[in-house]
C-alpha positions in Angstrom: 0.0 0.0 0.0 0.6 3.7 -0.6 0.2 6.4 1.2 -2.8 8.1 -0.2 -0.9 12.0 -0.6 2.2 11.6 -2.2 2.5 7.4 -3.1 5.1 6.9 -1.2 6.3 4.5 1.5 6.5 3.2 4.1 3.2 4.1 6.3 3.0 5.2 10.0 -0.6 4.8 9.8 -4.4 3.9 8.2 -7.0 5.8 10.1 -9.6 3.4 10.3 -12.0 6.2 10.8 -11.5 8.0 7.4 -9.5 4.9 5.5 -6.9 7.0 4.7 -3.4 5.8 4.6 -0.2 8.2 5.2 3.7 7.9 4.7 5.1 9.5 8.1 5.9 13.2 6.4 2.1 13.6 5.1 0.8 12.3 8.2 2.9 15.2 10.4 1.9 17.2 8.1 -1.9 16.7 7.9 -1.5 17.2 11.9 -0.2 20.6 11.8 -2.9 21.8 9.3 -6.0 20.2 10.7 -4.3 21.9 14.2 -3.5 25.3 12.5 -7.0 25.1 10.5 -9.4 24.4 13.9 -7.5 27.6 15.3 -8.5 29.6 12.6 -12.0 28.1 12.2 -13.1 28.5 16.1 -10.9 31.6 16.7 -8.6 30.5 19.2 -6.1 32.3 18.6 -5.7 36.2 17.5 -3.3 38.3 16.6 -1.6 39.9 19.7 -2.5 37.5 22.2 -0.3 36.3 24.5 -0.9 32.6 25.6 0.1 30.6 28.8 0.4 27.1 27.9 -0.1 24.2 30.6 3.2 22.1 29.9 3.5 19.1 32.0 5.8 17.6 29.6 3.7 15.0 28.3 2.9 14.3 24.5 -0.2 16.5 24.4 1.0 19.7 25.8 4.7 19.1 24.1 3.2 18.5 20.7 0.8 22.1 21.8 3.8 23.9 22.6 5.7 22.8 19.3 2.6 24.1 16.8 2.1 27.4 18.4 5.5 28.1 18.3 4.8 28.4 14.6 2.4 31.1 15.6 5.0 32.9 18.1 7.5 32.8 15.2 5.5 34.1 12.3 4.5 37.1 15.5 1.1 36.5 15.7 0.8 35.4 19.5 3.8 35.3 22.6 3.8 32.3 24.2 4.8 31.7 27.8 5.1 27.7 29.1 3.9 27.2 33.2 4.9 23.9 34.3 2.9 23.0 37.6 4.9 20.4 39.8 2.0 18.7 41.9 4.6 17.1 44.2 4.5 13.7 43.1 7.3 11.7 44.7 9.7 9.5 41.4 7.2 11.0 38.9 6.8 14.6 38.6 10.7 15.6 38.8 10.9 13.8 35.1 8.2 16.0 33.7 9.5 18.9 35.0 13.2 18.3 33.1 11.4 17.3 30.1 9.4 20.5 30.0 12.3 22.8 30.8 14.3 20.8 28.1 11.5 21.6 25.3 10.9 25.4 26.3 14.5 25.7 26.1 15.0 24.0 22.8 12.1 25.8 21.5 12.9 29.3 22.5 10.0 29.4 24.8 9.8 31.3 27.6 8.8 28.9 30.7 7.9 29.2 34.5 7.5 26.8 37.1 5.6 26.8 40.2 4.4 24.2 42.5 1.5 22.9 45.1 3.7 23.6 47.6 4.8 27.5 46.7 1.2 28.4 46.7 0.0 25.8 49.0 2.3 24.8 51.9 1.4 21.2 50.7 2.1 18.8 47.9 0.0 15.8 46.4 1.7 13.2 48.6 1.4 15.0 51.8 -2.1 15.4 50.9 -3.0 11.8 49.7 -1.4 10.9 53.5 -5.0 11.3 55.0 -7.1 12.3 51.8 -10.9 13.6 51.8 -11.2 13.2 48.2 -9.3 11.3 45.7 -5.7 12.1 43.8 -7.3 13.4 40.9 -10.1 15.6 42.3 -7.5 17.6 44.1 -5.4 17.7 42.0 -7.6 19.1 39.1 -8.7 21.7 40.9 -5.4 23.0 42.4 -4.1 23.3 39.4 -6.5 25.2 37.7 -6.2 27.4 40.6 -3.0 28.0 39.3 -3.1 28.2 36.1 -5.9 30.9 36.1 -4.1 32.7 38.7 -0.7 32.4 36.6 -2.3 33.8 33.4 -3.1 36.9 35.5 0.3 37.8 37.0 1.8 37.2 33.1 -1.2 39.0 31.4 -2.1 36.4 29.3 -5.3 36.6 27.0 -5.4 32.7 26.5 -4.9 29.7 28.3 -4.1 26.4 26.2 -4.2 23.3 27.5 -3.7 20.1 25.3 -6.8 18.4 25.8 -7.0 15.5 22.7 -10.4 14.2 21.4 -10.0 11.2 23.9 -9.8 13.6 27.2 -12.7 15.8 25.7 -15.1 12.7 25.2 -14.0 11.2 28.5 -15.1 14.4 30.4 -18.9 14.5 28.5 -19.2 10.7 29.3 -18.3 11.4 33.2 -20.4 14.4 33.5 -23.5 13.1 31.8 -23.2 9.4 33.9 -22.7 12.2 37.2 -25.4 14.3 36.2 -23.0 17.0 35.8 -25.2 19.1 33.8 -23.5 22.7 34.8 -20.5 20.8 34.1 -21.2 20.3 30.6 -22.1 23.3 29.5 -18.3 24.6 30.4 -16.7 21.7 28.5 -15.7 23.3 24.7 -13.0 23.9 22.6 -13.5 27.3 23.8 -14.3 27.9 27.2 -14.8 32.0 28.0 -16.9 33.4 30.9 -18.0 37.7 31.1 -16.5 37.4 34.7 -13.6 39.6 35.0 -10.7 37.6 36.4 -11.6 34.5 34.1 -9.1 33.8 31.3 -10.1 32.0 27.9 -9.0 28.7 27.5 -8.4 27.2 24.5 -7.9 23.3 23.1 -5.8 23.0 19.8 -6.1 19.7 20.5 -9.2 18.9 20.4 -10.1 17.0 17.4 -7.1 14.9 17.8 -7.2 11.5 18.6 -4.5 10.6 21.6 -3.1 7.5 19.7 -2.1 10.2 16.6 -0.4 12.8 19.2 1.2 10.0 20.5 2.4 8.9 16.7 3.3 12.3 16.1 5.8 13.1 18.8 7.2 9.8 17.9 7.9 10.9 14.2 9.0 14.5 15.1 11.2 12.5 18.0 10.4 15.1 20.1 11.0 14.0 24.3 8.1 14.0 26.1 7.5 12.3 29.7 5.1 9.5 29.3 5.3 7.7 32.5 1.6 7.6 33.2 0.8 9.3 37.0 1.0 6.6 40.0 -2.4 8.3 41.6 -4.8 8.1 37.7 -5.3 4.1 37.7 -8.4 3.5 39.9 -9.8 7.2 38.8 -12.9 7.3 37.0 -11.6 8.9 33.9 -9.7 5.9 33.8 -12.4 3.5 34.1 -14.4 5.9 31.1 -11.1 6.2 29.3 -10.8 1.9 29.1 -14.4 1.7 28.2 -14.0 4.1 25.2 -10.5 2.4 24.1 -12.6 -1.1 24.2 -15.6 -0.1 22.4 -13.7 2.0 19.8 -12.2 -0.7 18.4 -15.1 -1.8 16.8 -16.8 1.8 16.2 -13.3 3.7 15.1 -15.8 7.2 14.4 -17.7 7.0 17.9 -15.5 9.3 19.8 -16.3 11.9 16.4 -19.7 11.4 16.5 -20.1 11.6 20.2 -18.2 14.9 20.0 -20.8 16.2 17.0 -23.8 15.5 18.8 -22.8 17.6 22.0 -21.5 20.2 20.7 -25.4 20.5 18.9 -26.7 20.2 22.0 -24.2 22.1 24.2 -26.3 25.8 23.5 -30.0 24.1 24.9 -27.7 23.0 28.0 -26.0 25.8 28.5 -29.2 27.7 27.9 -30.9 25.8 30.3 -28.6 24.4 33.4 -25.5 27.0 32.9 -24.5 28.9 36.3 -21.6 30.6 35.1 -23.6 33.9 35.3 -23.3 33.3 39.4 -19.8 33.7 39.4 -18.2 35.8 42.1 -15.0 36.2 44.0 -14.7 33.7 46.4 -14.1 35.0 50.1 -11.0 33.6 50.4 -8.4 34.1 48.1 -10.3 36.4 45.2 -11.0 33.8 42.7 -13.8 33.3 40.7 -16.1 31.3 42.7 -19.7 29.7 42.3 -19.9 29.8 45.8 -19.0 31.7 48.9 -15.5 29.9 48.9 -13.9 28.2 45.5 -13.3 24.5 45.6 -9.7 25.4 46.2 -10.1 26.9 49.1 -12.8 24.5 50.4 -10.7 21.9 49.9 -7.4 23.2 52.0 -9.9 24.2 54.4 -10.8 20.6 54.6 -7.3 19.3 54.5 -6.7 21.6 57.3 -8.8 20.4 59.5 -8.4 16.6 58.9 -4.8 17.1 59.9 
């Protein structure tokens, strides 16, 4: 066979989902552009905006960094990498090297902060005598974080390098929850009138993990992918298996299940959205649906278990 492009060979892939068949410089290729092309279409990105991106050093937000550096070079956008180290004890020092060694490389200005600069804890201390699991607090400390980050380096945008995998995971959890204000915030584009919000953005979106993972194999690019020790009984995990298993047989189901909600996203958020009750929480100042943000509830809680 041949890839379907140019008709040459060898191929790194056949997406089983489209039939089409690629040598491994059309397939990088067709990456960038259907990446480049979704930020044009949804308006992610615009001229003058400066973006912090979420680098862990994984594939997703290594291969994130790599395409919109194509956007800081052509000077359409600054980019500034933050690199959040969680405190994970023989996993997170990795990511953190690996991130600083692709910022670097890539002439990308990075930070990195940690759990226990704004915290006074990390995620071990925390999991010692836990109220909630691994991934709960870590979520949301992080996007504490992040959100707070973007503010101190006046950024415009936040990417993140959510893949069509994590994006379908998180509408399958919050539908089986009955998540429904939840939903309505899931998006390629998420953007709130509240004044210390920052729009986040997902390049990533449409992308199917196993072809981010292809394509940071045939760039050769080093990315961390030691999977976290706290993710395997999670229930994104469990979702995650289940979408692997029954993909396999129904290659366009992670698609179509993205298609259909974002058609039905606008009568959800129409209906069960609360983003309009955002309001500084009483605490630390961030935006909060409540009198205190789940940050702060959730260090309060710590606190007190102790």
């Amino acid at each position: 066979m041949k890839c379907d492009k140019c008709g040459q060979t060898p191929l790194i892939i056949h997406r089983k989902h489209s039939g089409q068949k690629l040598c491994k410089d059309c397939f990088v290729q067709t990456i960038q552009e259907k990446v480049l092309k979704d930020i044009r279409k949804y308006k992610l990105v615009e001229k003058g905006d400066k973006i912090l991106l979420a680098l862990s050093g994984g594939k997703d937000s290594v291969m994130v960094m790599e395409i919109l550096k194509n956007l800081q070079d052509r000077q359409i956008a600054e980019i500034t990498a933050l690199t959040v180290n969680e405190g994970i004890g023989g996993y997170r020092d990795e990511g953190v090297r690996i991130a600083r060694e692709n910022a670097k490389k890539m002439g990308i200005n990075h930070r990195v902060v940690s759990f226990e600069e704004y915290f006074g804890i990390t995620l071990d201390e925390m999991m010692k005598n836990p109220q909630r699991g691994a991934c709960t607090y870590c979520g949301v400390l992080r996007r504490w974080i992040i959100n707070k980050v973007a503010r101190e380096e006046g950024a415009t945008k936040i990417a993140t390098g959510h893949n069509l995998d994590d994006e379908v995971q998180s509408i399958l959890m919050n539908y089986l929850e009955g998540n429904l204000d939840n939903l309505t915030r899931i998006g390629v584009k998420s953007e709130s009138k509240y004044p210390k919000f920052t729009v986040k953005i997902k390049p990533l979106r449409e992308i199917p993990e196993k072809e981010i993972v292809l394509y940071v194999m045939a760039r050769e690019l080093p990315v961390h992918l030691a999977g976290c020790p706290y993710a395997g009984d999670s229930f994104r995990a469990e979702v995650g298996q289940f979408l692997k298993e029954i993909s396999l047989k129904r290659p366009t189901l992670m698609y179509s299940t993205l298609r259909g909600f974002d058609r039905m996203k606008p009568v959800l958020k129409k209906e069960f959205s609360r983003s309009s009750q955002m309001a500084a929480c009483g605490e630390c100042g961030e935006p909060s649906a409540g009198e205190l943000c789940k940050a702060c509830s959730f260090l309060e809680d710590l606190k007190n278990s102790r």
